[in-house]
C-alpha positions in Angstrom: 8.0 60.1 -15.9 5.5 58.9 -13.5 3.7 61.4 -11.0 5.7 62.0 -7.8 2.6 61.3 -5.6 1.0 58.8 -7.9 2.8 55.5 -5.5 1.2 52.7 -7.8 2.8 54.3 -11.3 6.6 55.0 -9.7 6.7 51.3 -8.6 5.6 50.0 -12.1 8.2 52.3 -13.6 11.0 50.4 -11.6 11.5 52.6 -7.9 11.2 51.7 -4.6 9.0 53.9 -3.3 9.0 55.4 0.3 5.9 53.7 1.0 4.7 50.1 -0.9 1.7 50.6 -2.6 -1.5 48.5 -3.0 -4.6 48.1 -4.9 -6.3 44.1 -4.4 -7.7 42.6 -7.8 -12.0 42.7 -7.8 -11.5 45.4 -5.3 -14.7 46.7 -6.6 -17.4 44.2 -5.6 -19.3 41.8 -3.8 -17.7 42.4 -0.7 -18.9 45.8 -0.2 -22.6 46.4 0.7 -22.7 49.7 -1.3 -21.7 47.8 -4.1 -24.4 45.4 -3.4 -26.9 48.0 -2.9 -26.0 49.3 -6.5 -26.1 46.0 -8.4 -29.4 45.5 -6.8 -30.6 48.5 -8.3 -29.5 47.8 -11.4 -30.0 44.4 -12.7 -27.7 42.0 -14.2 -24.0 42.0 -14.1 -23.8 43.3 -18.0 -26.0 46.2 -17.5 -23.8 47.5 -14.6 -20.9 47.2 -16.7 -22.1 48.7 -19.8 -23.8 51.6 -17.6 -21.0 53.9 -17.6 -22.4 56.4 -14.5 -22.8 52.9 -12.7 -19.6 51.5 -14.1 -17.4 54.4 -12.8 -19.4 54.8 -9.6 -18.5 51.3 -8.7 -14.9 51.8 -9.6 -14.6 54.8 -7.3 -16.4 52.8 -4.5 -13.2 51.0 -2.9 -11.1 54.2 -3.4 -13.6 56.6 -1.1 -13.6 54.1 1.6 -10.0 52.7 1.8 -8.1 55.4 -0.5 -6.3 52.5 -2.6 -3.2 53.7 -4.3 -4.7 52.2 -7.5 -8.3 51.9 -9.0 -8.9 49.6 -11.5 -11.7 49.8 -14.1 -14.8 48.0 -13.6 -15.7 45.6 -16.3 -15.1 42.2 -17.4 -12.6 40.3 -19.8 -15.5 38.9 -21.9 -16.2 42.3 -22.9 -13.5 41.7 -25.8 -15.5 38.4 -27.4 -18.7 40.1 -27.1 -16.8 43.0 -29.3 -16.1 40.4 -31.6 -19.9 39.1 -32.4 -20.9 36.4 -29.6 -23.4 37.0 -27.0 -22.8 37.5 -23.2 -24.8 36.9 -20.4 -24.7 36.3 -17.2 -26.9 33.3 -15.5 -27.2 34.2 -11.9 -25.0 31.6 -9.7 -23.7 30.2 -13.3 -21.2 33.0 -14.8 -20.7 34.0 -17.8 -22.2 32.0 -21.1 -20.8 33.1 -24.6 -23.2 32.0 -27.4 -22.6 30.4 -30.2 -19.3 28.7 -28.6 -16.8 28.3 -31.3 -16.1 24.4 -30.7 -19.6 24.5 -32.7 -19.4 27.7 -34.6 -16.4 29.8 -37.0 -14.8 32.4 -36.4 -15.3 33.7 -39.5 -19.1 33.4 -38.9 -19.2 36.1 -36.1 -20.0 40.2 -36.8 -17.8 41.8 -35.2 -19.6 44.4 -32.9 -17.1 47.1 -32.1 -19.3 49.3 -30.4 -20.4 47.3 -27.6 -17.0 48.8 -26.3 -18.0 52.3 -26.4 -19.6 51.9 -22.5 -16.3 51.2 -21.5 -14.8 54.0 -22.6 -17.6 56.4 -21.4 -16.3 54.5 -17.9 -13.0 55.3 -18.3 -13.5 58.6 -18.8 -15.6 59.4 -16.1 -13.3 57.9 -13.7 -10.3 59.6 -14.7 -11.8 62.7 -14.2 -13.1 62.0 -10.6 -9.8 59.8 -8.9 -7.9 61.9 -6.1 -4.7 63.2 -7.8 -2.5 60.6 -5.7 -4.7 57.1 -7.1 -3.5 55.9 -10.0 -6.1 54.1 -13.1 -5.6 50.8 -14.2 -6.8 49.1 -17.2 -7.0 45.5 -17.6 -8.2 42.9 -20.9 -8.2 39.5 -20.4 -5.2 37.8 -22.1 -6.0 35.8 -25.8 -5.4 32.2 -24.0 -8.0 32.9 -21.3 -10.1 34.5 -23.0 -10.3 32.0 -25.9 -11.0 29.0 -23.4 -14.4 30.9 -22.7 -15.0 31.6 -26.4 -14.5 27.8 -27.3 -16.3 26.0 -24.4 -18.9 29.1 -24.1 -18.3 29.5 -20.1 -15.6 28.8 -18.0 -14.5 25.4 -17.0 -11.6 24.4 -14.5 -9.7 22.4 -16.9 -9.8 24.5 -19.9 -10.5 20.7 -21.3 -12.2 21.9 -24.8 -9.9 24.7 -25.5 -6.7 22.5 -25.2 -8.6 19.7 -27.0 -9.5 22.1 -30.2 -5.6 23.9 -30.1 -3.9 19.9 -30.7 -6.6 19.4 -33.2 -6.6 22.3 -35.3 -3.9 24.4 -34.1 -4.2 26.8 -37.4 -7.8 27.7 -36.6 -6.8 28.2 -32.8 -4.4 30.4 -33.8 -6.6 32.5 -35.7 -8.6 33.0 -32.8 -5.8 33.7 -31.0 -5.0 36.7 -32.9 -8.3 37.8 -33.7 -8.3 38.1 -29.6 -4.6 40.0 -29.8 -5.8 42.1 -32.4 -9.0 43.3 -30.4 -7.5 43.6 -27.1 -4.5 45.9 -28.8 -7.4 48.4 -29.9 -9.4 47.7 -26.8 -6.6 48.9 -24.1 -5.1 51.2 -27.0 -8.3 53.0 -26.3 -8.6 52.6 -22.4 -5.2 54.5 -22.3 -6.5 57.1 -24.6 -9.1 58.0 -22.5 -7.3 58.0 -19.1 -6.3 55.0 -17.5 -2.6 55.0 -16.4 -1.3 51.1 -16.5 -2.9 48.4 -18.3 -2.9 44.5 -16.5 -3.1 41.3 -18.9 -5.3 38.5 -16.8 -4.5 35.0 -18.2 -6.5 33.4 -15.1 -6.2 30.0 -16.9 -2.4 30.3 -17.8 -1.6 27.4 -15.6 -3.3 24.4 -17.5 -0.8 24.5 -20.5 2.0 22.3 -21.2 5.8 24.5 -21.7 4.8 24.0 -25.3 1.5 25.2 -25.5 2.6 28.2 -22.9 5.3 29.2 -25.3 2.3 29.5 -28.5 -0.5 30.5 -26.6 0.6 32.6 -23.5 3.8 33.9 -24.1 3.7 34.9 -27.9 0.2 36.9 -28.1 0.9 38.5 -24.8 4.4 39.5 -26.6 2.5 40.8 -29.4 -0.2 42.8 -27.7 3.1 44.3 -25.4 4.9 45.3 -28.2 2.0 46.9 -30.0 0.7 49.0 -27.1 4.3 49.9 -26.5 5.2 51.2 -30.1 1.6 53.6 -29.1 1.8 54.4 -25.5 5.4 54.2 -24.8 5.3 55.3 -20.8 2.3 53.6 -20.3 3.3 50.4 -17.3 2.2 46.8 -18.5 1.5 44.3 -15.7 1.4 40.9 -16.7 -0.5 38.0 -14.4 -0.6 34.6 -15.9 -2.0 32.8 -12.8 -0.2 29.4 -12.2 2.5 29.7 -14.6 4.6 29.0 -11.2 8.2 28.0 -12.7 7.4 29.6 -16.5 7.2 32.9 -14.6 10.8 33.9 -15.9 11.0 32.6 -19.3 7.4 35.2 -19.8 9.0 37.5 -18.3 11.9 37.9 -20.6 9.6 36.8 -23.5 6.7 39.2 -22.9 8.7 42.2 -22.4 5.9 43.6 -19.8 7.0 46.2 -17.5 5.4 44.4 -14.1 5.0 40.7 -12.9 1.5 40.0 -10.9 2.3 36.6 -8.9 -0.8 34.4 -7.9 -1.0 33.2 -3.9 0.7 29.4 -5.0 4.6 31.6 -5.4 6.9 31.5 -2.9 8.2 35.2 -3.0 11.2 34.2 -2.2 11.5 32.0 -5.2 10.1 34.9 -7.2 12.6 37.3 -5.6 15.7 34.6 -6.8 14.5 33.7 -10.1 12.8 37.0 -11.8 15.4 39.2 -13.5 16.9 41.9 -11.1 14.6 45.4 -10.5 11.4 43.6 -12.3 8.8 45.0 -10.3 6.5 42.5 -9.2 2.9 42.4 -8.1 1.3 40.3 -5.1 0.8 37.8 -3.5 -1.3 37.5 -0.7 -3.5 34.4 -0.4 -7.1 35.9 -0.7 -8.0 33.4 2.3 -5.2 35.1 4.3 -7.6 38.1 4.1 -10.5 36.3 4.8 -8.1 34.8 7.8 -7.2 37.9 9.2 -5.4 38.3 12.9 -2.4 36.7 13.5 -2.2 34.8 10.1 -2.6 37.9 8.2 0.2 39.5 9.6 2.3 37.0 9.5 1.3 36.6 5.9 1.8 40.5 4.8 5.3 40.7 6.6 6.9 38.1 5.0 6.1 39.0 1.8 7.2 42.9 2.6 10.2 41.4 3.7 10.9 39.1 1.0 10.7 42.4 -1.7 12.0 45.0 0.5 14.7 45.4 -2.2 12.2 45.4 -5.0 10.0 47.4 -7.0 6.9 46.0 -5.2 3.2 46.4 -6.0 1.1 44.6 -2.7 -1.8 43.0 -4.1 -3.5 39.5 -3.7 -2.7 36.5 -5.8 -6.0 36.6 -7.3 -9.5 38.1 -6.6 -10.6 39.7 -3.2 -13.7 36.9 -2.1 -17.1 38.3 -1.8 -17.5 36.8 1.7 -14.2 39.0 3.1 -14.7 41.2 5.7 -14.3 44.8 5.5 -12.5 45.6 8.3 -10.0 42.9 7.7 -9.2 44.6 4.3 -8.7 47.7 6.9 -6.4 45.8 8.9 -4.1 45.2 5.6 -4.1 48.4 4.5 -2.5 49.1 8.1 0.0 46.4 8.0 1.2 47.5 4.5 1.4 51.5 4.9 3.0 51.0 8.2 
């Protein structure tokens, strides 16, 4: 049974809290100058993450100065393809670049480098043993679609064009990497919960590019597989799934998936969410990030009416994607008022 004072975890396991609680999505980062200030100090993105004193310390950062009822782990979802044998770095105003990308390269011909995981874990458990008692710990991997589109194209692209191009082609190949992803990730949050962290959140940012078709193959039946895994080995442990721009597939990977929590990106009416999702599904979201960035008036008009819309739900207030580094701190002050009040 989830912690009576842990908000976040009764939520996921299906009540309705006396108060709704939230955590935002990139909580930790760009937007806070101590984060900044840290970064600064040390280098690249990668050698934050994999610095597990700096990793945790940037975790906890959005917890001392808003008290979240959630932290989530800082690190990234190409932490999983690095584990399996490409390189990862970061170009500065770029993103990410995985080398060699598999439209040009095997599978078959990568060494798999478990260990680049262990930094992650040293993370996890320094931040479970430092949270207040009343925060809950997330998790998160990336789920196998997304995280395939950057192994294939070797960055991230808006279309997801060489990805979808490579699945028609060779669809027996693709799903090889698929599961070589599913297979990973199992072990990867497997060990995340082992070490601490509370709930675990699947990010399938590029979800909405896919036909019904490809959804059903590449979204719906990995994340099924990873959900039943982890489940037969952490049986309490909450499951949020967030494929971002599913929009009308939402229900069918609901059912499908099995997970334990819907995350809803900013493009969902809530109160299409609250009509079509199956009754008691706790759902997670769905604040437009530029609503934040807004702030005044539009914010609040854009936090009541999704408190109203779930005020029968099991309801998680979140974003419906990641906090933007140019929002302003004291408008994420002025939704933590709206929510807890």
């Amino acid at each position: 049974m989830p912690s009576a004072d842990k908000l976040l975890l009764r939520a996921l396991a299906g009540e309705k809290p006396e108060k709704t609680p939230v955590w935002l999505m990139r909580q930790a980062g760009r937007y806070l100058p101590e984060y900044r200030a840290l970064r600064a100090q040390k280098g690249g993105f990668l050698d934050l993450a994999t610095d597990s004193e700096a990793a945790a310390e940037v975790t906890l950062q959005p917890i001392r100065r808003f008290g979240f009822d959630g932290a989530i782990l800082f690190s990234d979802i190409l932490i999983v393809p690095w584990a399996l044998g490409q390189e990862l770095r970061f170009e500065a105003g770029e993103g990410p670049r995985l080398s060699p990308p598999l439209v040009d390269a095997a599978l078959d011909s990568l060494a798999r480098v478990p260990t680049r995981l262990e930094p992650v874990f040293a993370t996890v458990e320094k931040v479970a043993a430092a949270l207040p008692p009343q925060t809950a710990f997330l998790g998160f991997a990336g789920s196998p679609w997304t995280v395939a589109t950057y192994m294939i194209a070797g960055q991230g692209s808006r279309e997801q064009a060489e990805a979808r191009r490579y699945a028609y082609r060779d669809p027996a190949a693709f799903q090889a990497i698929i599961d070589a992803i599913a297979a990973m990730t199992v072990e990867y949050l497997s060990a995340q919960i082992a070490r601490g962290v509370e709930a675990v959140q699947l990010f399938d940012s590029w979800a909405g590019s896919l036909s019904p078709a490809q959804f059903e193959r590449w979204v719906i039946a990995p994340t099924a597989t990873i959900v039943g895994k982890l489940r037969a080995r952490h049986p309490g442990t909450p499951i949020i799934g967030f494929p971002k721009g599913a929009g009308g597939k939402l229900p069918a990977y609901s059912r499908e998936t099995a997970v334990d929590a819907i995350g809803l990106d900013e493009t969902v009416d809530p109160a299409w969410a609250e009509a079509a999702l199956p009754v008691g599904l706790p759902v997670q979201g769905n604040l437009d990030p530029l609503a934040l960035i807004a702030g005044g008036a539009a914010l609040e008009t854009a936090v009541a009416r999704i408190l109203s819309v779930f005020r029968e739900r099991p309801h998680v207030f979140n974003l419906g994607h990641g906090i933007l580094p140019d929002t302003p701190i004291a408008h994420v002050e002025q939704l933590l008022t709206l929510v807890r009040r």
